[in-house]
N, C-alpha and C positions, 0 to 999 in steps of 0.2 A: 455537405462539403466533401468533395471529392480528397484523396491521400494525393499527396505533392501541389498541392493548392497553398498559394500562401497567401495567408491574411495579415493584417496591421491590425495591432489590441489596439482596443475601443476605450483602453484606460492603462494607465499605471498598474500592473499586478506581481504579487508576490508568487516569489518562482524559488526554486531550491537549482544550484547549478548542477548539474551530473557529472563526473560520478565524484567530487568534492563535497558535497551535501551544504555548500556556502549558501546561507540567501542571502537572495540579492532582488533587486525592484526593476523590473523589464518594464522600461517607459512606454508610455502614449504611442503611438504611430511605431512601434517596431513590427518590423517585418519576423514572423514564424512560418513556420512549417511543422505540421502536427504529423507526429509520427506514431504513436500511441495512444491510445485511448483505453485503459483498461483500468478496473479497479476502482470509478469515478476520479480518475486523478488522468492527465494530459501530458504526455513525454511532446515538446515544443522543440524544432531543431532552429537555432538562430543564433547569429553574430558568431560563426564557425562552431560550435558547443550547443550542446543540450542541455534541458531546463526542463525541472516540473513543477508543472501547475497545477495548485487543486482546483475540485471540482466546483468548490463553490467559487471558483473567478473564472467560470467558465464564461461569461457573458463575456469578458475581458475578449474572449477568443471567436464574439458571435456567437455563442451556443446557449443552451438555456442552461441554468446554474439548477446541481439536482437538491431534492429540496434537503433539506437539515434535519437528523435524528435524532430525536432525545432517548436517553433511558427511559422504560415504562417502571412503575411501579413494579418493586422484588414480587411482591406478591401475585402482580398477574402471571406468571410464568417462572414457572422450573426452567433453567438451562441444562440445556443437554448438552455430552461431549459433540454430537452432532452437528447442533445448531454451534457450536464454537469453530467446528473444524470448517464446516460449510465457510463463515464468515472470514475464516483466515485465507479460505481460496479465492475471496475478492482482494486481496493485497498483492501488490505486485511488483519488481525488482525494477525502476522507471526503463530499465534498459534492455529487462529479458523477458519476452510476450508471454512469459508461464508463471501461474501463483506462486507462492513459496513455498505452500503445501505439494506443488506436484514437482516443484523444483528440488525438492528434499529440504527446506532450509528450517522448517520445522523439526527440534528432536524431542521435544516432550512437553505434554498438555496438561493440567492438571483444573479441576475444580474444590472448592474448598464452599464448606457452607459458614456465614457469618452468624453473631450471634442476633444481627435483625432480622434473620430468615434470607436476606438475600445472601448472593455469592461472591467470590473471588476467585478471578481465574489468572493462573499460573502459565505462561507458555515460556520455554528457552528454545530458542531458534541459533541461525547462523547465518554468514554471509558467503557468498561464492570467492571471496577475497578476505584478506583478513584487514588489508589497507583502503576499504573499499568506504568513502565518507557520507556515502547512504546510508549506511545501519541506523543511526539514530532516527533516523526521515522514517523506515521502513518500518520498526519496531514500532514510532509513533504512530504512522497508520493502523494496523494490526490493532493495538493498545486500544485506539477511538472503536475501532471497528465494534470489538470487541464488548468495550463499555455501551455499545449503540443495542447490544443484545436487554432482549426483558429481561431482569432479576438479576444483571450484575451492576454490581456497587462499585469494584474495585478490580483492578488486571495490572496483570506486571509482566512484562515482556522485556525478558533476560538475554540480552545477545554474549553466544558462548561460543569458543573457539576450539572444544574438541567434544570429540571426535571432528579434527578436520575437513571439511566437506570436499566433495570431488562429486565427478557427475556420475557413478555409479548411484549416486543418492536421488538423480531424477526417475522420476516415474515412468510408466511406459507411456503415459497421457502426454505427462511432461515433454518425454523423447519424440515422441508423433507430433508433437507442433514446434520442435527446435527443428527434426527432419532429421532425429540422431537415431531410428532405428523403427 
C-alpha cells in the first residue's frame, strides 16, 4: 500500500483521536489515509483529524494484524537497562515520526528486582506539550511494551512535567529525521 492511498476499514475499529487522546469507534466503510506507520501502531488521517490505530486492528486497515506478546517466564531472562531502553525506542508520539527516547521525552529509567526474582521497571518521561491528551495513550504503550520484555512483572510509567521539555532535548538521531540539524 502506497502513502496517500486511501482505503475504507474492513470493520468497525477502535482509534484514539489525536492530539485529544478521545476514543472513539471509526465505523465500517470510512475512508482513511495512513500517514504513519511506526511503533506497530497506525497514525490514520480522516474525517479532517487524525486517529490511532493499534496494531492489532490492522486488518481493520487491509494489513496483517502483528502477532500478540506475552511476558516470558522472570526466570528465563535477566532484563537489561538495554533491552528496556531498546523497547522504549519502538514507542512513538502518533504525530512526531521520532521515538521518545530520541525525541528526549524520556528522563529517567530505573529497574528494581522483586522478591520472585522477577523485575519492575520505573521510567518518568514527558510530553512535548503539557496540554497534550496523548500522554496517557503514549505512557500506556511504553508500559505494554515494556511488560512484553522476559522477566518483567510490573512497569510504571510516570508522566512528569519538569524539567520542561523543549527541543534541545532531541537527539542528534532524532534532529536528522525531523530535518532540524
Amino acid at each position: 500500500m502506497s502513502a496517500g492511498t486511501t482505503i475504507k476499514l474492513s470493520r468497525d475499529c477502535a482509534a484514539i483521536q489525536i492530539p485529544v487522546g478521545t476514543e472513539v469507534t471509526l465505523k465500517t466503510a470510512t475512508p482513511v489515509d495512513i500517514v504513519q506507520t511506526l511503533g506497530g501502531t497506525y497514525t490514520v488521517h480522516s474525517m479532517g483529524g487524525l486517529f490511532r490505530i493499534d496494531g492489532r486492528d490492522a486488518d481493520a486497515l487491509g494489513l496483517t494484524p502483528e502477532p500478540a506478546t506475552t511476558p516470558a517466564s522472570p526466570a528465563l531472562q535477566s532484563v537489561s537497562e538495554q533491552a528496556v531502553w531498546a523497547v522504549l525506542k519502538t514507542c512513538f508520539d502518533p504525530e512526531i515520526p521520532v521515538n521518545i527516547v530520541d525525541l528526549g521525552l524520556v528522563y529517567d529509567m530505573g529497574i528494581e528486582e522483586l522478591p520472585t526474582g522477577g523485575r519492575k521497571v520505573f521510567v518518568k518521561m514527558t510530553l512535548t506539550a503539557p496540554g497534550c491528551g496523548m500522554g496517557p495513550t503514549i505512557a500506556r504503550d511504553a508500559q505494554q511494551k515494556i511488560l512484553s520484555l522476559n522477566g518483567v512483572e510490573d512497569a510504571s510509567v510516570e508522566v512528569v512535567w519538569d524539567p520542561p521539555w523543549h527541543q534541545s532535548m532531541i537527539s542528534a538521531e532524532g534532529r536528522k529525521i525531523l530535518g532540524l540539524g
